[in-house]
C-alpha positions as CSV (number, residue, x, y, z in Angstrom):
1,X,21.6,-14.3,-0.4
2,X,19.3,-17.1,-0.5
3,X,18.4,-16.8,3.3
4,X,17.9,-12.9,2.4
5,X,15.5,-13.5,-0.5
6,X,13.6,-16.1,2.2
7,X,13.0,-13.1,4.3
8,X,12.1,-11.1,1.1
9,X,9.7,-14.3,0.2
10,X,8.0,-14.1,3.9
11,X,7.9,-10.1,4.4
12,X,5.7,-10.4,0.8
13,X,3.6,-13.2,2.1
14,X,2.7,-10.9,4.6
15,X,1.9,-7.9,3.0
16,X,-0.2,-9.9,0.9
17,X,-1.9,-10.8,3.4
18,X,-2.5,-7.2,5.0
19,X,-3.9,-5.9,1.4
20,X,-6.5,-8.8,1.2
21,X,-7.7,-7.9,4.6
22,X,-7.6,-4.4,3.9
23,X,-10.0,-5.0,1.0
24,X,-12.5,-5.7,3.6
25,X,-12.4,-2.3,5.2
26,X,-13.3,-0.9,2.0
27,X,-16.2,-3.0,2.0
28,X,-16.9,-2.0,5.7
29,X,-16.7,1.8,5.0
30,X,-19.2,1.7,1.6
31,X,-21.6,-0.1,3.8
32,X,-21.4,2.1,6.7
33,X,-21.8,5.0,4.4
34,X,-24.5,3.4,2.4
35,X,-26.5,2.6,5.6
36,X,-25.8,5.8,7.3
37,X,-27.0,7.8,4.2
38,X,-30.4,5.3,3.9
39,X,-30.9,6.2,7.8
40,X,-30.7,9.9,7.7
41,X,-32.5,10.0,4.6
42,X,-35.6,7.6,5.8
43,X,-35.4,8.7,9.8
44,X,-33.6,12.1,9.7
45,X,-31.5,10.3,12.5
46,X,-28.0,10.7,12.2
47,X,-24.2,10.7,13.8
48,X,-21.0,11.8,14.2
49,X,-20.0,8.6,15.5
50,X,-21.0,6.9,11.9
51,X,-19.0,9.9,9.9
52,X,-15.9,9.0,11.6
53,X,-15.6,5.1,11.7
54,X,-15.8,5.4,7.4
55,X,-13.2,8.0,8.2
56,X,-11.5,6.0,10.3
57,X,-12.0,2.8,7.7
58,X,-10.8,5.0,4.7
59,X,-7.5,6.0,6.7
60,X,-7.0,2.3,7.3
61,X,-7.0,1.4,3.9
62,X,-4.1,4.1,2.8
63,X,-2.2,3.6,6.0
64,X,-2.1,-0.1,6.3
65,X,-2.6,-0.9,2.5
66,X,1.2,1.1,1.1
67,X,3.0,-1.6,1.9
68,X,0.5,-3.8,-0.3
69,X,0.6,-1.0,-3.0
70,X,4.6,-1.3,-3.0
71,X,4.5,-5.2,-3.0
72,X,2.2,-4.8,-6.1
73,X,4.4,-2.2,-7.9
74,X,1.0,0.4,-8.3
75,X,2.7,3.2,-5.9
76,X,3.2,6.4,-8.4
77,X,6.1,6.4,-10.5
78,X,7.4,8.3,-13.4
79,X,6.8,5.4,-16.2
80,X,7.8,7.1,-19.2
81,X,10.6,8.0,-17.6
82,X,11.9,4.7,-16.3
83,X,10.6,2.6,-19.2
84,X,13.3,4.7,-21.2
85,X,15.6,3.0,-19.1
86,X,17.2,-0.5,-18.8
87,X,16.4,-2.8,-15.5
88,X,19.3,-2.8,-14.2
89,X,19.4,1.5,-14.2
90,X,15.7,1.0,-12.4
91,X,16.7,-1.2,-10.3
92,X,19.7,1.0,-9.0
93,X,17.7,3.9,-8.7
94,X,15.1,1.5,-6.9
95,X,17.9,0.5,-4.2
96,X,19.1,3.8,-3.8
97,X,15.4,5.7,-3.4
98,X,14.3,2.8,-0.3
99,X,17.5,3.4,1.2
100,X,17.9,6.9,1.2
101,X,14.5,8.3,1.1
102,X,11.7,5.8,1.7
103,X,13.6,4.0,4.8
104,X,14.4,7.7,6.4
105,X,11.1,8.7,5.7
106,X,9.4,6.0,7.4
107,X,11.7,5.9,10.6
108,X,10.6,9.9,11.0
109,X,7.3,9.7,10.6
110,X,7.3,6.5,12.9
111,X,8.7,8.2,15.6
112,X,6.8,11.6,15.2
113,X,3.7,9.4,15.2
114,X,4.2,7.3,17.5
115,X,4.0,9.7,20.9
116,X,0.5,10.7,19.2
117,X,-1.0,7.4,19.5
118,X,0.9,6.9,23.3
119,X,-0.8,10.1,23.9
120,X,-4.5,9.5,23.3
121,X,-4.1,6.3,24.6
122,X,-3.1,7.1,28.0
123,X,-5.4,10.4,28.1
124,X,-8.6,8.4,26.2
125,X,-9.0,11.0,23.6
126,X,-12.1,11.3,22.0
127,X,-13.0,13.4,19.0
128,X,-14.1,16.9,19.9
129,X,-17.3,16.1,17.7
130,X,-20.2,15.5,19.4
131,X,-20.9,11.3,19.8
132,X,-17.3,11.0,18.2
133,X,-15.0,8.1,18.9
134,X,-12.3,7.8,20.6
135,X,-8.7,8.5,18.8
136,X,-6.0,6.3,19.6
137,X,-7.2,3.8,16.8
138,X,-6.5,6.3,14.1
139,X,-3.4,7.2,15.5
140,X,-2.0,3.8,15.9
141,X,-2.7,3.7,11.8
142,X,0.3,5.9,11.6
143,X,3.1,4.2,13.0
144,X,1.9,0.6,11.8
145,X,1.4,1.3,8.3
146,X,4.5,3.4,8.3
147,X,5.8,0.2,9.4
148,X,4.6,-2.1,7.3
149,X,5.9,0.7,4.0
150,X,9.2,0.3,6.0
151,X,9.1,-3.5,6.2
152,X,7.8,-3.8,2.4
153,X,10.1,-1.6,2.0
154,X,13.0,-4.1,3.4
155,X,11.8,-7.0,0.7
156,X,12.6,-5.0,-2.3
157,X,16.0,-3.4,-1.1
158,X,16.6,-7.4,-1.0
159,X,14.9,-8.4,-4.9
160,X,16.8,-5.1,-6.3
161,X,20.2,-6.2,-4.4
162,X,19.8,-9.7,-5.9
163,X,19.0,-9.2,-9.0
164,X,21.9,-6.7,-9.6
165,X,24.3,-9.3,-8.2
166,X,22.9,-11.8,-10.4
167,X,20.8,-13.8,-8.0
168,X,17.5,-13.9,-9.6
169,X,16.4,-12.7,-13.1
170,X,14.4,-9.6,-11.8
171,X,12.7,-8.1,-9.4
172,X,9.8,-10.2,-8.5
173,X,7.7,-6.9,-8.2
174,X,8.5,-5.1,-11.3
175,X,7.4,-7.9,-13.1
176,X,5.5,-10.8,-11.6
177,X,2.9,-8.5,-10.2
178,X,1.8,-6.8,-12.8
179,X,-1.7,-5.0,-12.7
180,X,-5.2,-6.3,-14.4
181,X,-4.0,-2.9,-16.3
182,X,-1.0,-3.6,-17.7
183,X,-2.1,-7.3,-18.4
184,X,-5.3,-6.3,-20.5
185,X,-3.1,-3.9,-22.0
186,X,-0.5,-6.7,-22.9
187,X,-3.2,-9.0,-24.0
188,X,-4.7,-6.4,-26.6
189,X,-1.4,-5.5,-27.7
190,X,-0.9,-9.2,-28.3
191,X,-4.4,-9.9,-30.3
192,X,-3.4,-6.8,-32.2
193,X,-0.1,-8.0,-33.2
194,X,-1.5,-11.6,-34.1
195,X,-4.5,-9.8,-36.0
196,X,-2.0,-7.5,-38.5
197,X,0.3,-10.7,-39.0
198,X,-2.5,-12.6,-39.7
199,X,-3.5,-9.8,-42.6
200,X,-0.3,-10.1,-44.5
């Protein structure tokens, strides 16, 4: 298990990795809109071209940043629901939703967008917009970030797997990444807790 949770260890390394750089094409995309707005509004010059590479920046961040958002455990789930129940019940369910539903999900929607991407690469599709880019880039956003969801994806069949065979406490996710949410939360709850034992 040890060399499995090495792999688990390296596959979240590198999602890491990917969301940090994908902060950047946020970054990219406010400035591009920013700029493009300042322009039209100051030289009533505009373009499509400009339109679609925040488009094309916005996609990137939701395509290449899931596998991030799974790492980090700030994907949607049904808390009230699963807070009712203990960590070993999640952590069942867990296994059993990437192995039956995320890992399927990711190999068919791989392979359906896959031939898009071939496709506008070998024909040089362009957007049907007038000075619009060319396409292949936004379709090659499909089958990578699918990827990286599936590879992500990989790394916490192997936490949930070892922590219900007894390998590690928890699930590094569930726990160890919590969001700047749920730690100001904690922290409030705290200094609430301290300030009512402090009154008695």
């Amino acid at each position: 298990m040890s060399l499995f949770l090495g792999l688990s260890g390296l596959i979240d390394r590198f999602s890491d990795l990917i969301g940090k750089l994908v902060r950047w094409l946020i970054l990219g995309s406010v400035l591009i809109s920013a700029g493009n707005a300042i322009i039209r509004k100051i030289f009533d010059v505009s373009s499509n071209s400009w339109l679609e590479i925040q488009w094309y920046l916005f996609a990137g961040v939701f395509m290449l940043g899931a596998g991030y958002a799974f790492l980090r455990n700030v994907h949607v789930r049904i808390d009230f629901v699963s807070s009712k129940m203990s960590r070993r019940t999640n952590a069942i369910i867990d296994s059993l939703g990437i192995v039956f539903v995320l890992t399927p999900l990711c190999l068919i929607l791989i392979d359906l967008s896959w031939p898009l991407f071939t496709n506008a690469w070998s024909t040089g599709e362009m957007s049907s917009n007038a000075g619009g880019l060319i396409r292949w880039p936004v379709f090659l956003l499909m089958p990578v970030g699918f990827a990286f969801l599936l590879l992500q994806g990989v790394s916490e069949l192997i936490k949930r797997l070892a922590f219900l065979t007894g390998a590690i406490p928890e699930p590094h996710s569930m726990e160890a990444h919590k969001s700047d949410e749920e730690l100001l939360a904690e922290e409030l709850a705290l200094e609430a807790e301290q300030k009512a034992a402090g009154a008695k």
